[in-house]
Each structure stands twice: as structure tokens, then as C-alpha cells.
C-alpha positions in Angstrom: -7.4 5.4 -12.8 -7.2 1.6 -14.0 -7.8 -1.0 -11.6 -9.0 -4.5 -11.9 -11.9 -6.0 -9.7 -12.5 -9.1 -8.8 -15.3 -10.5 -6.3 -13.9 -12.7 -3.7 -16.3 -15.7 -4.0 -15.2 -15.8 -7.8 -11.6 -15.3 -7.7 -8.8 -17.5 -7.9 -5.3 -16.1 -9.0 -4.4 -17.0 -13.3 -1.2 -16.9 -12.3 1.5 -19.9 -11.2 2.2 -19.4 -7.6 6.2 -19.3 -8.4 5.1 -16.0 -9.9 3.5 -14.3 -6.9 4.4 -13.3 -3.8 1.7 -13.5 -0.9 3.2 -10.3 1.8 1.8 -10.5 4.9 0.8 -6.5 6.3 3.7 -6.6 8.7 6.4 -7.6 5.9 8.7 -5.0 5.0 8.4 -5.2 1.1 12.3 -3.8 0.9 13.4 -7.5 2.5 11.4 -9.2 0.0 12.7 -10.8 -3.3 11.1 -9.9 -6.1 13.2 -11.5 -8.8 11.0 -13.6 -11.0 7.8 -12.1 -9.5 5.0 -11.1 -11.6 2.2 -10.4 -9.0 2.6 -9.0 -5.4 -0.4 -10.0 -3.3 -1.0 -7.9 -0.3 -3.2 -8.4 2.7 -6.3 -6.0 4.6 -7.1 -8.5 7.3 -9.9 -5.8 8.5 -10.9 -2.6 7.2 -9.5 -0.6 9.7 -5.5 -2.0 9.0 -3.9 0.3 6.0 -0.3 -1.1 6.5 -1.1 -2.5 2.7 -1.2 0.8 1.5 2.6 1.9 2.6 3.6 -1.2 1.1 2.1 -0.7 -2.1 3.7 2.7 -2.4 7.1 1.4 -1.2 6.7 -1.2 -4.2 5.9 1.0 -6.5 7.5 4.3 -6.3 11.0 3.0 -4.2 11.0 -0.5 -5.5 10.3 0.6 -9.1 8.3 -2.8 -8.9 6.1 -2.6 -12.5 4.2 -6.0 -12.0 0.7 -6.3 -10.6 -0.2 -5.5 -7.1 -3.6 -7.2 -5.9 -5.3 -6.0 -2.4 -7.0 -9.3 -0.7 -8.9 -9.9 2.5 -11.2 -7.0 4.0 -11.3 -5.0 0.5 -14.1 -2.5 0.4 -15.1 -0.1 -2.4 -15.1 2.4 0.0 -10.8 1.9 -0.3 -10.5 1.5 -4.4 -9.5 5.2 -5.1 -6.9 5.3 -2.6 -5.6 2.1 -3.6 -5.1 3.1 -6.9 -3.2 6.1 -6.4 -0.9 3.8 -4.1 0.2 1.5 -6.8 -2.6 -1.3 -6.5 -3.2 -2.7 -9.7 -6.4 -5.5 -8.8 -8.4 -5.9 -6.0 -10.4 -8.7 -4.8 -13.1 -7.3 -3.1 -15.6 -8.8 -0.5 -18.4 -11.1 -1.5 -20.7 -8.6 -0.1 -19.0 -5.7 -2.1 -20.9 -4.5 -5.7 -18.6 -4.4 -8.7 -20.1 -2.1 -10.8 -20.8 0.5 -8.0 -16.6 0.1 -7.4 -15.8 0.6 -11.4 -18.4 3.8 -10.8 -16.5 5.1 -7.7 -13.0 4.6 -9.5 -14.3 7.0 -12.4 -15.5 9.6 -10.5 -12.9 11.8 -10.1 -11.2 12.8 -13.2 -7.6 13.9 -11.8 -6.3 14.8 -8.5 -3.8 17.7 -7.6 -1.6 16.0 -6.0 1.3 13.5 -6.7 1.0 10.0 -5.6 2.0 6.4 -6.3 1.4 6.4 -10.3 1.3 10.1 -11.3 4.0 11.1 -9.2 4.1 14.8 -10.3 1.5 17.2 -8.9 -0.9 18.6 -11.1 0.1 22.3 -11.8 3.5 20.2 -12.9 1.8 18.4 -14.9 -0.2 20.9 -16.8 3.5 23.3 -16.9 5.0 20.5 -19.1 2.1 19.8 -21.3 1.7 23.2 -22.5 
């Protein structure tokens, strides 16, 4: 599972702001243009609010969007692994949050049976076409 972290006290975006696109969680990422976009950055104003997460699966798996997709705001470690099987890419995490306990939860499982965002095929599938 491969996602970048970033603390939020020493973060600032590398790329030119006519190459992102800042969604806030109520946009519907299907009305948004993403022509010329390298970066989607989307929002977790609190914990608790996990519209981010349908938008990064509607970017990734409908949208076919294959740039980066950075979680900002209220970004815990407690959220990484699910963020990464919904398409995130980078997170910026709280000030308060640890980076290296984050890259440690992100490695702790090895594969998941089910489909999601990036790996779109369940397991058993997976293994069938392999062999």
C-alpha cells in the first residue's frame, strides 16, 4: 500500500496551484474539471466527516483520474489504510499525528480480500489469474 505522508506544520504543496484542485467535501467530483490537473486535494474538516473518502473512489475508479489525491485537514493515522485503498495517494496529517507510527500502520497488513479503489479485483481473483 504506497502512500505519502506529510506533517501538517511542514507541508506546503511542490506543485503550481494551476495544477491542483482544492474540492471542498460537499463537491461532487463528477462536476469538476480535471483537464490540466495533476493533484486533487481533498478535505476532512473533522474526524468524524468521510465524504473525502467517496470522492476519492469516484476519482479513481469512475473518473479514471491517475494523478495524485492528497487528504488535508483532520487527517489521522487512525484513517491511512482506508485512505489508501480509496485512491488517496498523500496525506497531510495533523501536527499532533507520528509519521513513522503511520508508515508502520500502512505496512501492517500485507493484502486484503477484498476489491477496492486500486486493486479492484478481489483476492481469490487475483490469485485465479496468477497461477
Amino acid at each position: 500500500m504506497s502512500i505519502e505522508l506529510f506533517s501538517a506544520d511542514r507541508f506546503s504543496a511542490p506543485e503550481p496551484e494551476t495544477r491542483r484542485l482544492v474540492l471542498a467535501n460537499d463537491a461532487d467530483p463528477r462536476e469538476a474539471d480535471l483537464s490540466g490537473i495533476d493533484v486533487v486535494e481533498l478535505q476532512f474538516p473533522r474526524f468524524v466527516d468521510g465524504r473525502a473518502f467517496s470522492q476519492a473512489f469516484l476519482l479513481r475508479r469512475r473518473l479514471g483520474f491517475a494523478g495524485q489525491i492528497r487528504a488535508t485537514g483532520e487527517v489521522l493515522i487512525d484513517q491511512l489504510v482506508q485512505m489508501a485503498r480509496s485512491g488517496f495517494t498523500q496525506a497531510v496529517l495533523r501536527a499532533d499525528q507520528d509519521l513513522a507510527h503511520g508508515q508502520r500502520l500502512l505496512t501492517h497488513y500485507a493484502a486484503f480480500y477484498q476489491g477496492d479503489a486500486v486493486e479492484t479485483a478481489p483476492r481469490f481473483v487475483r490469485e485465479a489469474t496468477s497461477a
